[in-house]
N, C-alpha and C positions, 0 to 999 in steps of 0.2 A: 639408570638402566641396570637391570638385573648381569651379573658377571657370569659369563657364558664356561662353565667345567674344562679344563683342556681336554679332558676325552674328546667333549662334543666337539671342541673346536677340531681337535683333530681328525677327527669322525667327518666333520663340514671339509675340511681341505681337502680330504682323499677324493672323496666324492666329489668335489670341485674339480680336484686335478683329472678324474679319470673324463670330465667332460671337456677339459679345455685339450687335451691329450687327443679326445677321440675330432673334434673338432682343427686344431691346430696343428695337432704333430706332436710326437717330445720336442721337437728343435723350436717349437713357437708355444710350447707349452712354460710361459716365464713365471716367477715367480708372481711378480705383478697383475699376471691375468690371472694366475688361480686364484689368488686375494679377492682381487676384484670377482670373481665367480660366489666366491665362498663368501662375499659380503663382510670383508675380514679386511681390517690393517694389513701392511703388509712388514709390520712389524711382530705379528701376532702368528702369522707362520714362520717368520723364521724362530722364534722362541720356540713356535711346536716341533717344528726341525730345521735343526744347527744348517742342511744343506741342499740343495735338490734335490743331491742324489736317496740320501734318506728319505724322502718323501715320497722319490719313485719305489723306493721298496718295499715303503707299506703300502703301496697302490698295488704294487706286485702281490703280496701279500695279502689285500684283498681283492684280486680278481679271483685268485686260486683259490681261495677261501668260497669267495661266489660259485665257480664253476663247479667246485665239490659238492658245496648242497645242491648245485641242480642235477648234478648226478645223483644223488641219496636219494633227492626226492621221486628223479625216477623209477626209482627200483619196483619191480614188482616180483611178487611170489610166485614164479610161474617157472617155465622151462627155460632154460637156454637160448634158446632163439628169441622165443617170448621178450627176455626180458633184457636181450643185445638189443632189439629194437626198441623198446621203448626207454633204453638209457640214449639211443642218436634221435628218438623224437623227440623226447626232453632238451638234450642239449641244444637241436637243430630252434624248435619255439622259444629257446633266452635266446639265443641269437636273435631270432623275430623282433622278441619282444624288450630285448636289452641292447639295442644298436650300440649305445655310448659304450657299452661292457665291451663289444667285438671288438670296435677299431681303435679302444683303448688298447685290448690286449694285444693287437697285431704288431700297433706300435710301437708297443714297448719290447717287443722280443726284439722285432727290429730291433731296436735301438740297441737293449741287452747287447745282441750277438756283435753289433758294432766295438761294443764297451768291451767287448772278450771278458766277460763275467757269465756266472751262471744261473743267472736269477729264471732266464727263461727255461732252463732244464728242469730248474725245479718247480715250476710251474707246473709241466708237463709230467714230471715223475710225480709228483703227489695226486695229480688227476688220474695217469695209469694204477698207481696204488689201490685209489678207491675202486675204478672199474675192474681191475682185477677181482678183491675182495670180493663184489657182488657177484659177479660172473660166477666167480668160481661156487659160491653158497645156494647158483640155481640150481632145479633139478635136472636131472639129466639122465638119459637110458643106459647111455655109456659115462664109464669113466673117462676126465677130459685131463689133461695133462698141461704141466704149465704153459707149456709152448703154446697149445692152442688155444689157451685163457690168452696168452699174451697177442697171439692174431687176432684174434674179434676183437679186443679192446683196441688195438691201433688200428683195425676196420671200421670204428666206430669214431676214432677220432681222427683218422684221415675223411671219412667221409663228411661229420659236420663241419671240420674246419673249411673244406672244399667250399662246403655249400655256404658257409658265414663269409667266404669270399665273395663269392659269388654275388650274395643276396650286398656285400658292402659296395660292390662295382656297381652294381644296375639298380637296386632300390625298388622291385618291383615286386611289393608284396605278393602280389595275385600268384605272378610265375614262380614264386617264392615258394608258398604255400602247394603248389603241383609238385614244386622243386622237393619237399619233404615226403610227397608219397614216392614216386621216380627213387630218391636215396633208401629210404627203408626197403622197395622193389629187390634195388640193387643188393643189399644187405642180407635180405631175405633170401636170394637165389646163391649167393656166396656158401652162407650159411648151410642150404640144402645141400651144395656139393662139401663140404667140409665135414659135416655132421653126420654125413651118408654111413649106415651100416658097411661094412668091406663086403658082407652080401649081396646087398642092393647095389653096389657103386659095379661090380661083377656083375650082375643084369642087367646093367644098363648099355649097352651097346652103342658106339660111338658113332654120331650121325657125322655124313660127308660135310665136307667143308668145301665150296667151291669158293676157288681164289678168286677178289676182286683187284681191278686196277684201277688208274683213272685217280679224281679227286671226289668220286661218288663213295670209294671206300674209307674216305674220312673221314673220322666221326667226331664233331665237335660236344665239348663236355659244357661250354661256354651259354649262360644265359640259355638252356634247356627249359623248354615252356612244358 
């Protein structure tokens, strides 16, 4: 039998671990079952790492890794708004279409924030980094200012993590898929008021608000078809 590169092996284990992870939990994510995943000894990962917890960090390591090129690859040349949406349609379609990616990453921050370590900060600040960067390189009428580079990118990642909740609770592609236009909606009309001229936002004359009571004025975010 040909002797398998420890990159590869190691390359095999992460990728094993982010599916027994998304499947079992960190807490049922044993060394044993990643082995058994990754078709490996389970002598052959502890050689590629001394400990678990090393292992969760180059899973760490490659989720952020992942989520960054689906952010890149989002990027489009276009305006501002243009191109805050299609970095959460981007993001919102791996969720779709990379389930093992979500409920690995959820768990492990979980877990992280248990561990009082910062692995999942820096998950999260190296994904801000890159949405910044893009953001801030679209074009734009006005000049946009850090703050408000740094609002649309946690708009955009409040909203797809929302929804990669969302789609991991209920599993329902279809509602799923409505669920991605409904978020870029919402995005979209944020963005109108955010982006607004001080001209136009002065034109715009503020419609009445009639107060509602009752449990008819609540608005569930839940499984939104």
């Amino acid at each position: 039998m040909a002797r398998i590169p420890a990159a590869e092996r190691r390359n095999d284990l992460v990728n094993a671990a982010i599916q027994v992870i998304a499947t079992h939990g960190v807490d049922g994510a044993t060394t044993r079952r990643i082995a058994e995943q990754a078709d490996a000894p389970l002598a052959t990962l502890h050689y590629c790492f001394a400990s678990k917890e090393l292992l969760f960090a180059a899973v760490f390591e490659r989720v952020a890794a992942e989520y960054q090129e689906v952010i890149v690859r989002s990027e489009v040349r276009g305006d501002v708004a243009t191109t805050a949406r299609e970095l959460l349609r981007g993001a919102m379609t791996w969720y779709l279409d990379s389930t093992a990616f979500a409920a690995a990453t959820i768990e492990l921050i979980s877990w992280a924030q248990r561990q009082g370590g910062n692995s999942a900060a820096v998950v999260y600040n190296q994904a801000f980094a890159v949405l910044r960067s893009i953001l801030g390189k679209a074009n734009s009428d006005q000049a946009l200012d850090a703050e408000t580079i740094d609002e649309i990118s946690y708009i955009v990642a409040a909203l797809s993590d929302g929804f990669a909740l969302n789609w991991l609770t209920f599993g329902d592609r279809e509602a799923a898929a409505r669920q991605v236009d409904t978020s870029i909606a919402v995005l979209d009309a944020w963005l109108a008021t955010k982006l607004a001229s001080p001209a136009s936002a002065e034109q715009r004359a503020p419609e009445p608000v009639q107060p509602k009571t009752g449990m008819s004025s609540l608005i569930s975010w839940v499984n939104v078809g």
